[in-house]
Kinemage of the C-alpha trace (Angstrom):
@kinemage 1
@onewidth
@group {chain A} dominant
@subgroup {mainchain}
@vectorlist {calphas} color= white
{ca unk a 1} P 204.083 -9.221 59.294
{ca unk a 2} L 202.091 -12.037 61.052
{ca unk a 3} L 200.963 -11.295 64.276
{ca unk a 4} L 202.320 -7.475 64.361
{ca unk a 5} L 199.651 -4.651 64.547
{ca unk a 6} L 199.966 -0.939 65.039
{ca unk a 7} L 198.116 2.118 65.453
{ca unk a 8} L 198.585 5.425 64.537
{ca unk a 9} L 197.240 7.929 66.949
{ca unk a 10} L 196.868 11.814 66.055
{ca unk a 11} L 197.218 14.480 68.668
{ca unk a 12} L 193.870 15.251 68.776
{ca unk a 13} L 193.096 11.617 69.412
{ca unk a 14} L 193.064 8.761 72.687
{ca unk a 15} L 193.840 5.206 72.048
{ca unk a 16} L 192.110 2.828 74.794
{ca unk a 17} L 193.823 0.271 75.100
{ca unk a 18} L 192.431 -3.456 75.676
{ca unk a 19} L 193.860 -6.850 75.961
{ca unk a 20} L 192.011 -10.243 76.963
{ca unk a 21} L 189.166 -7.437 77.191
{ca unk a 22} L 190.675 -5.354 80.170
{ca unk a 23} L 191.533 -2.312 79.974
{ca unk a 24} L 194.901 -1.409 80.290
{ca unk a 25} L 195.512 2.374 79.673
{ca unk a 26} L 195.840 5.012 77.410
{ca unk a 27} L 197.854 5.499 73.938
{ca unk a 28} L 198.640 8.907 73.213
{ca unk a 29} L 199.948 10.350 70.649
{ca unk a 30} L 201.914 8.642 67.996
{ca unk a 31} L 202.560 4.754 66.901
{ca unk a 32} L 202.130 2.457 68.311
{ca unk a 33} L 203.119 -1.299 67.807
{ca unk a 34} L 201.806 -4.734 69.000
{ca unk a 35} L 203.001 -8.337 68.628
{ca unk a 36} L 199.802 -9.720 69.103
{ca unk a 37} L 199.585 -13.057 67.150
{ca unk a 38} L 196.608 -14.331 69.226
{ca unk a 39} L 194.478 -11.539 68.527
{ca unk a 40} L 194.119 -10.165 72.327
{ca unk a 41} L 194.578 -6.646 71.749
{ca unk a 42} L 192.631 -4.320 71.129
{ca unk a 43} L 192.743 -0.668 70.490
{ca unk a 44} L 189.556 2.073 70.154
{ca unk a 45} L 190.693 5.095 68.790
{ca unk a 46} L 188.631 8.014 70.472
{ca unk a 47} L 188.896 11.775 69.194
{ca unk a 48} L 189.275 14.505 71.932
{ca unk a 49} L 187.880 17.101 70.047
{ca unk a 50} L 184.477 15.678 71.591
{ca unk a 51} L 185.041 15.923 75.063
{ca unk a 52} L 182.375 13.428 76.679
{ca unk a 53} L 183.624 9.607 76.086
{ca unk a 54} L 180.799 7.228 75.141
{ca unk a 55} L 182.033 3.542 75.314
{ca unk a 56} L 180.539 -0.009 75.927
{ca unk a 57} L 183.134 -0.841 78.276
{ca unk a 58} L 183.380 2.706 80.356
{ca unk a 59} L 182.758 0.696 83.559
{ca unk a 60} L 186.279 -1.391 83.200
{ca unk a 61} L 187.590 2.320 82.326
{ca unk a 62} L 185.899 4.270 85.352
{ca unk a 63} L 188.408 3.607 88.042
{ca unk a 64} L 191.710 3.885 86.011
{ca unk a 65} L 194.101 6.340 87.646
{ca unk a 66} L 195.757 6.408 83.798
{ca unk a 67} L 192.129 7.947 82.899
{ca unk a 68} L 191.476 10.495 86.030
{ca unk a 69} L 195.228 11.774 84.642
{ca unk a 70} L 193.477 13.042 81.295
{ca unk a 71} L 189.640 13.463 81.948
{ca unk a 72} L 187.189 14.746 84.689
{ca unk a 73} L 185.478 11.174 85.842
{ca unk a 74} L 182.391 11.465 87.259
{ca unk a 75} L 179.629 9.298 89.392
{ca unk a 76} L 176.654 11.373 89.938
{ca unk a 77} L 174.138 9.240 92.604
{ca unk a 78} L 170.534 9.513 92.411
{ca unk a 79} L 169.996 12.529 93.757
{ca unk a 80} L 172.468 14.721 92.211
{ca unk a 81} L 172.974 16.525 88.571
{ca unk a 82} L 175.665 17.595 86.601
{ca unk a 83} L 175.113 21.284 84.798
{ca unk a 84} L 178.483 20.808 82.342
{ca unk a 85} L 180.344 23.571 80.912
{ca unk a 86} L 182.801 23.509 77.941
{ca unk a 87} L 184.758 26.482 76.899
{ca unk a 88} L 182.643 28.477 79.566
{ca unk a 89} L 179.406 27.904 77.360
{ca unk a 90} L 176.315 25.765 78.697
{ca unk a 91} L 176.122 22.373 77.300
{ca unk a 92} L 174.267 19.660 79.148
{ca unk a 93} L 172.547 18.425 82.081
{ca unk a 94} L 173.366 15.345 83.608
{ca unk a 95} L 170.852 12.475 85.083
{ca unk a 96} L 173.002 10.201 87.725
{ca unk a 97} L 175.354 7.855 86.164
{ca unk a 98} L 179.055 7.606 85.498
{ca unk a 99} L 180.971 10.195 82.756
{ca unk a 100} L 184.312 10.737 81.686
{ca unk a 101} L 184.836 14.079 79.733
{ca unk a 102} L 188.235 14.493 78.363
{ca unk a 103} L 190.242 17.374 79.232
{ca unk a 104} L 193.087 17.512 76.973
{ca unk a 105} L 191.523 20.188 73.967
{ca unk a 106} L 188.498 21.218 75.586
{ca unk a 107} L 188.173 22.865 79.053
{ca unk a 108} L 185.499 21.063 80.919
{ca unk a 109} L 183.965 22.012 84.103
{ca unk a 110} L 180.978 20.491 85.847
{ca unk a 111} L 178.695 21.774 88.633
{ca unk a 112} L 177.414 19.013 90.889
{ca unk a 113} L 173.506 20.111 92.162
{ca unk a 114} L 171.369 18.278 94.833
{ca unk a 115} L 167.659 17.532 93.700
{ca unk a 116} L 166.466 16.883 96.721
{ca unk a 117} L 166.218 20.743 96.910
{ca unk a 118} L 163.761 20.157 94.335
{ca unk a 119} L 163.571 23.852 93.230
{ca unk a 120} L 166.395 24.644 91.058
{ca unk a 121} L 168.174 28.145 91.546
{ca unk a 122} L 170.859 29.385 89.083
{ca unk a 123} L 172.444 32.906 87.678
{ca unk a 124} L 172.050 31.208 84.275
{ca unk a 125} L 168.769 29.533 84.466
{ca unk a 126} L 167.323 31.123 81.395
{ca unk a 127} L 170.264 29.431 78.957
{ca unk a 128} L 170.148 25.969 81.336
{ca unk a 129} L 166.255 26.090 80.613
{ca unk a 130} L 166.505 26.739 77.340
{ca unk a 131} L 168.388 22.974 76.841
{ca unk a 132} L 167.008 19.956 75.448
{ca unk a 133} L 168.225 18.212 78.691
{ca unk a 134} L 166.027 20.328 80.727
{ca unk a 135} L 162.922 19.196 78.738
{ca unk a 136} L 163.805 15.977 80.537
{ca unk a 137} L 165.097 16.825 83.866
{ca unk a 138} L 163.285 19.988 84.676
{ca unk a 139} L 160.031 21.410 85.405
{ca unk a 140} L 160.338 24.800 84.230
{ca unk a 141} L 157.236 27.286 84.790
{ca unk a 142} L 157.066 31.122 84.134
{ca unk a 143} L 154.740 33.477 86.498
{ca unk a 144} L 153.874 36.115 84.287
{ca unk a 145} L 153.842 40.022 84.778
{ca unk a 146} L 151.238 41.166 87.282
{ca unk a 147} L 150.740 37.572 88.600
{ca unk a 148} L 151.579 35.871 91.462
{ca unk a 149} L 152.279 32.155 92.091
{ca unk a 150} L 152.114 29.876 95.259
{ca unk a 151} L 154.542 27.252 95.573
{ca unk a 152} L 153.756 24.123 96.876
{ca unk a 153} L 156.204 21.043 97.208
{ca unk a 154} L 154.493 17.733 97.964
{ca unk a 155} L 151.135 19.432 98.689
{ca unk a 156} L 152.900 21.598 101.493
{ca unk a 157} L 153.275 25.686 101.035
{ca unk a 158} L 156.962 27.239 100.770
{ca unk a 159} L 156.832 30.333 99.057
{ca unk a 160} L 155.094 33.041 97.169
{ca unk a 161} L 156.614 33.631 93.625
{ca unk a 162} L 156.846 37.283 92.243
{ca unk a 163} L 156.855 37.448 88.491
{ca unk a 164} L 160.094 35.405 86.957
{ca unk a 165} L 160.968 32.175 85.691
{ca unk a 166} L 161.532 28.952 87.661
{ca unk a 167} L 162.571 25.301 87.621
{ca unk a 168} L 161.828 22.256 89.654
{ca unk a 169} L 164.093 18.740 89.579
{ca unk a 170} L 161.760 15.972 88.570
{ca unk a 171} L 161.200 12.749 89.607
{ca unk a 172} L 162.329 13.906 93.628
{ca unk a 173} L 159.432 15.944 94.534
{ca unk a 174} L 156.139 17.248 93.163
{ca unk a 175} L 156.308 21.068 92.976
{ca unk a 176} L 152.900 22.792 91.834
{ca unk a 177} L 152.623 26.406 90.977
{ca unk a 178} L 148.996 28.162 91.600
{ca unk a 179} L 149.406 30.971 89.531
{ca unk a 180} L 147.043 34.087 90.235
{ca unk a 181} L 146.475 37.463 88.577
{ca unk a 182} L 146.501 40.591 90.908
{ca unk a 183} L 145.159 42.613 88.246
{ca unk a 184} L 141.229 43.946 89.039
{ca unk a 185} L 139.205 40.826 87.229
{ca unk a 186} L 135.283 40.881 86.494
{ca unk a 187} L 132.700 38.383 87.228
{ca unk a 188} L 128.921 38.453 85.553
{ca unk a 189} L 127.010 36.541 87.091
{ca unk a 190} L 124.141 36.332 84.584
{ca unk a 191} L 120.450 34.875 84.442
{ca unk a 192} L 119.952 34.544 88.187
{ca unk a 193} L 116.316 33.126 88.695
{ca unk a 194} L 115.663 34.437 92.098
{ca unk a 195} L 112.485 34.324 94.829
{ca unk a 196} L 111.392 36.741 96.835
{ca unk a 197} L 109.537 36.251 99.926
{ca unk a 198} L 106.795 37.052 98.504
{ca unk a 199} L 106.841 34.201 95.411
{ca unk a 200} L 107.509 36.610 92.755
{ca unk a 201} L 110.705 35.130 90.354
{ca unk a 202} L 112.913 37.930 89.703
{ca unk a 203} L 115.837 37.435 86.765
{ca unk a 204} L 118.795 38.888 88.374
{ca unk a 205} L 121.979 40.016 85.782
{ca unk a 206} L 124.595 41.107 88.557
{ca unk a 207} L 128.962 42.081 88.116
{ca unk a 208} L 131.041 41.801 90.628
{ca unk a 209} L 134.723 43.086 90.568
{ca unk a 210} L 137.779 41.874 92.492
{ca unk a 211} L 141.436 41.392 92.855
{ca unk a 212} L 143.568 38.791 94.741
{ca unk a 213} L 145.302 40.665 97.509
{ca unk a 214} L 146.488 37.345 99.739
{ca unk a 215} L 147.289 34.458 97.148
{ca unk a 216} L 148.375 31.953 100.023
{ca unk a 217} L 144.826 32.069 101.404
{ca unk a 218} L 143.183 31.496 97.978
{ca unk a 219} L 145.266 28.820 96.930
{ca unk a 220} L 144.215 26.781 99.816
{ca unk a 221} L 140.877 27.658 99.757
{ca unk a 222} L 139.969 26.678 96.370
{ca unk a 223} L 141.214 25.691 92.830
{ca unk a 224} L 139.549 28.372 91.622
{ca unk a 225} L 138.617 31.224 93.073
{ca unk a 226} L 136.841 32.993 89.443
{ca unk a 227} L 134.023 29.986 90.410
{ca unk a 228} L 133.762 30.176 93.993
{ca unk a 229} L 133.446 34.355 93.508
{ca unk a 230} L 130.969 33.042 91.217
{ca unk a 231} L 129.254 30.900 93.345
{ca unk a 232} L 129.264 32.978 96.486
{ca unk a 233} L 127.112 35.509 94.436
{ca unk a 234} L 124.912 33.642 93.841
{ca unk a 235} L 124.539 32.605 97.399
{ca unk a 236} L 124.060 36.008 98.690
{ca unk a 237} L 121.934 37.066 95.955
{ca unk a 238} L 119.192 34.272 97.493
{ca unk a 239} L 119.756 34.943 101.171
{ca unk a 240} L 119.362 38.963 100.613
{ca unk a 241} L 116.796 39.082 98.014
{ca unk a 242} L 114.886 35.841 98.877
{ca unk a 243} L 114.277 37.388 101.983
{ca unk a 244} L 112.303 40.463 100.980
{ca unk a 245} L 109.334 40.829 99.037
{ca unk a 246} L 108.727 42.543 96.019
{ca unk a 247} L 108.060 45.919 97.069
{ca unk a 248} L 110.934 46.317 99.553
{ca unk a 249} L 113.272 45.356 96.466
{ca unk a 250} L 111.943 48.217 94.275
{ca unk a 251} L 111.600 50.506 97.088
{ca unk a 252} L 114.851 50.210 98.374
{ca unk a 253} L 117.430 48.801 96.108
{ca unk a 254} L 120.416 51.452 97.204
{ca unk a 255} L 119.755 49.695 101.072
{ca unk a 256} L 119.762 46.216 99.295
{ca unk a 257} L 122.660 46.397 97.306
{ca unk a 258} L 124.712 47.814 100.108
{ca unk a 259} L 123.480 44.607 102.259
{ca unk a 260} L 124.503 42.593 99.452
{ca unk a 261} L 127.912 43.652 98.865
{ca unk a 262} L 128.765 43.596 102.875
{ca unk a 263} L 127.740 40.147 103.067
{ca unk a 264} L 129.651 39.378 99.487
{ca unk a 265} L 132.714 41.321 100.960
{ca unk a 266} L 132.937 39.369 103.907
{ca unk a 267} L 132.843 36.011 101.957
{ca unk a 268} L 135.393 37.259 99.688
{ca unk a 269} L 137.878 38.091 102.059
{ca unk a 270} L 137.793 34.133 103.058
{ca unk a 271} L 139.243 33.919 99.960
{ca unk a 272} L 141.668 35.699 99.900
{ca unk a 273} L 140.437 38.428 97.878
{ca unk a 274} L 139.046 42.215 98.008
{ca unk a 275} L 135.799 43.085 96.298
{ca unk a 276} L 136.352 46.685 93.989
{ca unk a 277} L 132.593 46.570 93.100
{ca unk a 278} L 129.481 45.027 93.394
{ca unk a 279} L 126.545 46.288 91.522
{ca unk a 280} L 122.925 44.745 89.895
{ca unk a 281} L 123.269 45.649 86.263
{ca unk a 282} L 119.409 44.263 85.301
{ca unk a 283} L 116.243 43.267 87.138
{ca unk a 284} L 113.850 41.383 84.834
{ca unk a 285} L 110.013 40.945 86.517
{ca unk a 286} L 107.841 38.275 85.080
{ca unk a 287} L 105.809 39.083 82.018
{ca unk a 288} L 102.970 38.976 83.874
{ca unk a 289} L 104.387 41.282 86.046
{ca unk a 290} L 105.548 43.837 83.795
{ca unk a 291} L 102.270 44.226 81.994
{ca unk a 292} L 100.515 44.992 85.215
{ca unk a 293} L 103.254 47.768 86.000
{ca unk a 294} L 103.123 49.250 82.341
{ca unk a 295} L 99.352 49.596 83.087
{ca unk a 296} L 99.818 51.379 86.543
{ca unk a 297} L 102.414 53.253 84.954
């Protein structure tokens, strides 16, 4: 008949229910029917059996007590997320913005977070982080077995991680992990061209062993504390040996290498680290050099 419309609504369905483009309310289930000759109402037909409502017009919906009846409404503000649960299993994560999840088949339950506590703590981080929402929403880092990891937030120090996985709100603060291995680590410090006092250039092949025993101290002394072992070396290896001649260097290497790994130790500790070992693995002498000794040999 002219004019007369109706809708048939099944009980796993929601009819929204429009006319001159306001909302008006919800159909539920069964027919319903409309004299509507000037074509003013309007009726999407939504199912239930997904639970979160997409819509073009959710904002004329949001504030509908006849909506809050049947669905959890939701406004999250900038700083806040939404971990949602349906049936008790992990689905989503939610960036701010406005939801309506209906709660008529499914049972729906959201936890409201604050991410201006920028590091993210949860019983069931491992199945949040595991989401495609967290790809977006999360910075999620692991510090592997045997390593530490330093945790800074906006440049600032807050903790020292033990071995675990962890995640970090983006786009509130920046959280950086310096991530450091407490295991004993070796350092060769190879092809060392040194001088002695005496002008002779000696080829010095040296390994040095160490562990990170206070992570907060290297982290903030350097980005890399492999290099500045590295580099220390070969600072010590110059003062010590460039300041004996030849002689005293073959004469008394046990004296030199124990000067040498005193000074190193001290140097390393500024760092943050302990020194296991500290030994000259080859001493090459100039081929001029070595012929001479051959012959007094």
């Amino acid at each position: 008949m002219f004019g007369i419309k109706y809708y048939e609504i099944h009980s796993y369905e929601m009819g929204l229910f429009f006319k001159n483009g306001e909302f008006q309310g919800l159909l539920k289930t069964g027919t319903h029917w409309f004299f509507d000759p000037f074509d003013k109402v309007e009726v999407d037909i939504v199912s239930l059996r997904a639970p979160l409502l997409i819509h073009e017009k959710l904002d004329l919906m949001f504030k509908s007590q006849a909506l809050q009846e049947h669905a959890l409404v939701l406004d999250l503000q900038d700083h806040e997320r939404g971990l949602v649960w349906i049936d008790n299993r992990f689905n989503h994560i939610l960036a701010p913005g406005q939801y309506v999840f209906w709660t008529e088949l499914k049972e729906v339950r959201v936890e409201i977070v604050d991410a201006r506590k920028v590091r993210f703590e949860h019983i069931d981080l491992k199945v949040i982080a595991r989401s495609v929402a967290a790809q977006r929403l999360l910075d999620v880092c692991t510090v592997e077995r045997d390593h530490v990891g330093v945790l800074f937030i906006d440049g600032r120090y807050v903790d020292t991680l033990e071995p675990g996985l962890y995640a970090f709100w983006l786009g509130q603060s920046q959280a950086l992990i310096a991530e450091y291995d407490l295991r004993e680590t070796m350092v060769d410090i190879s092809g060392q061209d040194i001088m002695t006092a005496d002008k002779v250039t000696l080829r010095i092949n040296a390994v040095v062993t160490y562990k990170v025993v206070d992570a907060r101290k290297a982290a903030s002394q350097t980005d890399d504390v492999r290099q500045a072992l590295y580099r220390e070396t070969q600072l010590v290896l110059r003062a010590v040996l460039g300041a004996r001649e030849l002689d005293v260097f073959l004469t008394e290497k046990d004296e030199l290498a124990q000067d040498i790994e005193e000074n190193l130790r001290r140097r390393a500790a500024e760092l943050g680290l302990e020194l296991a070992s500290v030994g000259i693995r080859d001493v090459i002498l100039p081929g001029e050099m070595k012929d001479l000794m051959n012959k007094v040999t």
